[in-house]
N, C-alpha and C positions, 0 to 999 in steps of 0.2 A: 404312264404309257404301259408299263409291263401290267400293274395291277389290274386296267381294263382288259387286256388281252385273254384272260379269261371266261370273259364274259360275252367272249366273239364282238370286241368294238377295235378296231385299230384305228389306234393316235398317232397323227403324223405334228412334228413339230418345224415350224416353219422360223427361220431365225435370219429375219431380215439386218441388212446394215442399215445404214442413217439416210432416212430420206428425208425432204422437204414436207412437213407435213404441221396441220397443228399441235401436233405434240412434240417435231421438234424445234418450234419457232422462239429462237433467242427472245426476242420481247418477251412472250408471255410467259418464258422459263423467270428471267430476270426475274420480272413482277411477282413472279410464286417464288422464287428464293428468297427477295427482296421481305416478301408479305413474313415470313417464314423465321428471317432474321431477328425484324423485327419484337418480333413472339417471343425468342430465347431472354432466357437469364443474360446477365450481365455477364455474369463467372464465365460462361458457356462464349460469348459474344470475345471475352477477353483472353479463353484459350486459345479460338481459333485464330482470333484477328480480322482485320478488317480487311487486310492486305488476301484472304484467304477467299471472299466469297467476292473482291474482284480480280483476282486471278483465274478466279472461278470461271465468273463471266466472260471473262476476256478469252482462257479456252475453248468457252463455247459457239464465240464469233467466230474463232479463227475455221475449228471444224466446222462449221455451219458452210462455208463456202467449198465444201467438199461431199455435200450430201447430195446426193443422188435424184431428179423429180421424174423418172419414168417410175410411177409406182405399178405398171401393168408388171414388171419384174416380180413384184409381192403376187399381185394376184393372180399372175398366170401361174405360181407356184399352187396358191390356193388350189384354180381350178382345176391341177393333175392330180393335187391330193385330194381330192373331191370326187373327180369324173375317170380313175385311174382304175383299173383290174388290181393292180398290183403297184399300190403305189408305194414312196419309198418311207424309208423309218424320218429321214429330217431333209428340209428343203433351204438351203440358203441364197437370198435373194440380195442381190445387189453387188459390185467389185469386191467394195470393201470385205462384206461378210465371205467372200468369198475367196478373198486371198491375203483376208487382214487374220481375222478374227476364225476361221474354220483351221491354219496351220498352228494357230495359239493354242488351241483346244488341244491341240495332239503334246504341247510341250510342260514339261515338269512347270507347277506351280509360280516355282520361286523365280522361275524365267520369263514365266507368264508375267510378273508382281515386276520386276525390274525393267521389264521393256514398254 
């Protein structure tokens, strides 16, 4: 963002939370972890465990019923940073990103890493 600034372009960064979407649909994550697993060494397979990639998945059911489907929240951000005089340095779209993941950003690392 800084390094284009030079060159008269402004980069707005849009940092949406979890919404309902293909990319983040548990099935076909499963399938691409699943595909994925498969693929590793055994060592690799036998460090993490098996207990690990579904714990994994079962994580991601549980969040999945807390993702957000008004995606006009993503793009109405788009479209100010887009059609704006003055638009802003970053835009976050959705609850979560909003009151999860925007006050995390402000907190020391290792509190970040513990919660």
């Amino acid at each position: 963002r800084l390094e284009l600034r030079n060159f008269g372009v402004k980069v707005c960064v849009i940092e949406p939370g979890y919404f309902k979407t293909m990319i983040t649909n548990v099935e076909n994550l499963e399938r691409n972890f699943r595909s994925c697993w498969e693929k590793l060494p055994g060592e690799i397979k036998a460090s993490y465990g098996e207990d690990y990639l579904r714990h994994f998945v079962a994580t991601l059911k549980v969040m999945q019923k807390s993702y957000a489907s008004n995606l006009s929240l993503v793009t109405n951000c788009m479209e100010h940073a887009l059609t704006s005089l003055h638009p802003r340095t970053r835009y976050s779209a959705g609850w979560d990103a909003k009151l999860l993941y925007l006050p995390l950003s402000y907190l020391p690392s290792a509190l970040t890493d513990a919660l």
